[in-house]
C-alpha positions in Angstrom: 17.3 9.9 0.1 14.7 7.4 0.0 11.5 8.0 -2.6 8.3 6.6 -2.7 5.9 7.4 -5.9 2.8 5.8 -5.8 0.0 5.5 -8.3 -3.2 4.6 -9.6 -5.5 5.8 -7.2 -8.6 7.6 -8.7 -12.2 7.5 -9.0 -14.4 3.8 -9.5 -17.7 2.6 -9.5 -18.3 0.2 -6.6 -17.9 -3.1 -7.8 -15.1 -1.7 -9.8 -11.3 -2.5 -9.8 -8.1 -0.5 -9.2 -4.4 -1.1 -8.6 -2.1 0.8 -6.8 1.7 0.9 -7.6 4.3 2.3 -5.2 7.7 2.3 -6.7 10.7 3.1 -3.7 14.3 4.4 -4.9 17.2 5.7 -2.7 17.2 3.1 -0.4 20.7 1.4 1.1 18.8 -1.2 2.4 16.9 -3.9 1.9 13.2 -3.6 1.8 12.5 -6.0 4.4 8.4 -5.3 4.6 6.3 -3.4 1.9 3.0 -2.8 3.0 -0.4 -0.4 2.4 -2.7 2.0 4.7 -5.4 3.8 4.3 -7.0 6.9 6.1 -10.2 8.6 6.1 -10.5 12.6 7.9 -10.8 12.3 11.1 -10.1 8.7 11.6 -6.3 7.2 12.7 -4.3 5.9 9.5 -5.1 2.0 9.4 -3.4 -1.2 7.7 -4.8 -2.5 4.5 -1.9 -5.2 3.6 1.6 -5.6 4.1 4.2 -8.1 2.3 7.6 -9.3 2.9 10.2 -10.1 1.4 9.9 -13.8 1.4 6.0 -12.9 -0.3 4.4 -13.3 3.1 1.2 -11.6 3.3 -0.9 -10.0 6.1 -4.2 -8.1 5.5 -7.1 -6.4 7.2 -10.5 -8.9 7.7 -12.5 -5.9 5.9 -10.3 -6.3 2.5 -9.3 -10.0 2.7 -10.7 -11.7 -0.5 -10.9 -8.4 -2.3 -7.5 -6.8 -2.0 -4.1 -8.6 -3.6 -0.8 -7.4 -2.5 2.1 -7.7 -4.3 5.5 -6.7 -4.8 8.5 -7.2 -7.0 11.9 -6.9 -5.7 13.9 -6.5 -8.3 11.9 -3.3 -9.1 11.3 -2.5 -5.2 7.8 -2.3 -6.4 4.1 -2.8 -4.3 1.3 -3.1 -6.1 -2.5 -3.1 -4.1 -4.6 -5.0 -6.7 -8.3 -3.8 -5.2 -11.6 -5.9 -6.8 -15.4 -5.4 -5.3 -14.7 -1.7 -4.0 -17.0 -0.3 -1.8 -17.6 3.0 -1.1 -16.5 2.4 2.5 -13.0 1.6 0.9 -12.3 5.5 0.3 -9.8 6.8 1.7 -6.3 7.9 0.9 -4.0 5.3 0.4 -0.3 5.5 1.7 2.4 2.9 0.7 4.9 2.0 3.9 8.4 0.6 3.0 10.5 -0.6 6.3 14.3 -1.8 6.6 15.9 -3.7 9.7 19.0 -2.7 10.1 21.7 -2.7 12.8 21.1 0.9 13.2 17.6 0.0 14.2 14.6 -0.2 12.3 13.8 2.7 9.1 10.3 3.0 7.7 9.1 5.7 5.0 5.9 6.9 3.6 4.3 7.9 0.4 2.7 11.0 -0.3 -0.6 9.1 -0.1 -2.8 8.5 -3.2 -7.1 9.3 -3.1 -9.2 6.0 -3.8 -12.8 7.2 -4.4 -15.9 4.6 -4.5 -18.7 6.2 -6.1 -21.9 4.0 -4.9 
């Protein structure tokens, strides 16, 4: 059974740094795409960066410059390394792993993890 265990969400000052870790275990694949989202209540869930395996990256306009993802394969590890947070960068932040595979394509979530910009 595939696992996702993220961490290092919490609360920050705006202008303040944190960095997000999802670790993934279980998996008979390869990771192929390793990627973060964010949600707020009441708002759809919405992409904040994704990565693959090759290292290339994709993020949203309102975090390029800011955000940094990351990953290291070995460890099937993501990291979200977030600088100049806002407060409209709360939300709670899920980690997405996906696999293409012959039996089509597999994607899991992580429990989510609560960012929280105090301004």
């Amino acid at each position: 059974q595939v696992q996702l265990v993220e961490s290092g969400g919490g609360l920050v000052q705006a202008g303040g740094s944190l960095r997000l870790s999802c670790a993934t275990s279980g998996s008979r694949f390869s990771i192929d795409v390793m990627g973060w989202y964010r949600q707020v209540p009441g708002k759809q869930r919405e992409l904040v960066a994704t990565i693959t395996s090759s290292g290339r990256t994709n993020y949203a306009d309102s975090v390029k410059g800011r955000f940094t993802i990351s990953r290291d394969n070995a460890k099937n590890t993501v990291y979200l390394q977030m600088n100049s947070l806002k407060s409209e960068d709360t939300a709670v932040y899920y980690c997405n792993v996906r696999s293409d595979t012959v039996r089509g394509l597999l994607a899991y979530w992580g429990q989510g993890t609560l960012v929280t910009v105090s301004s």
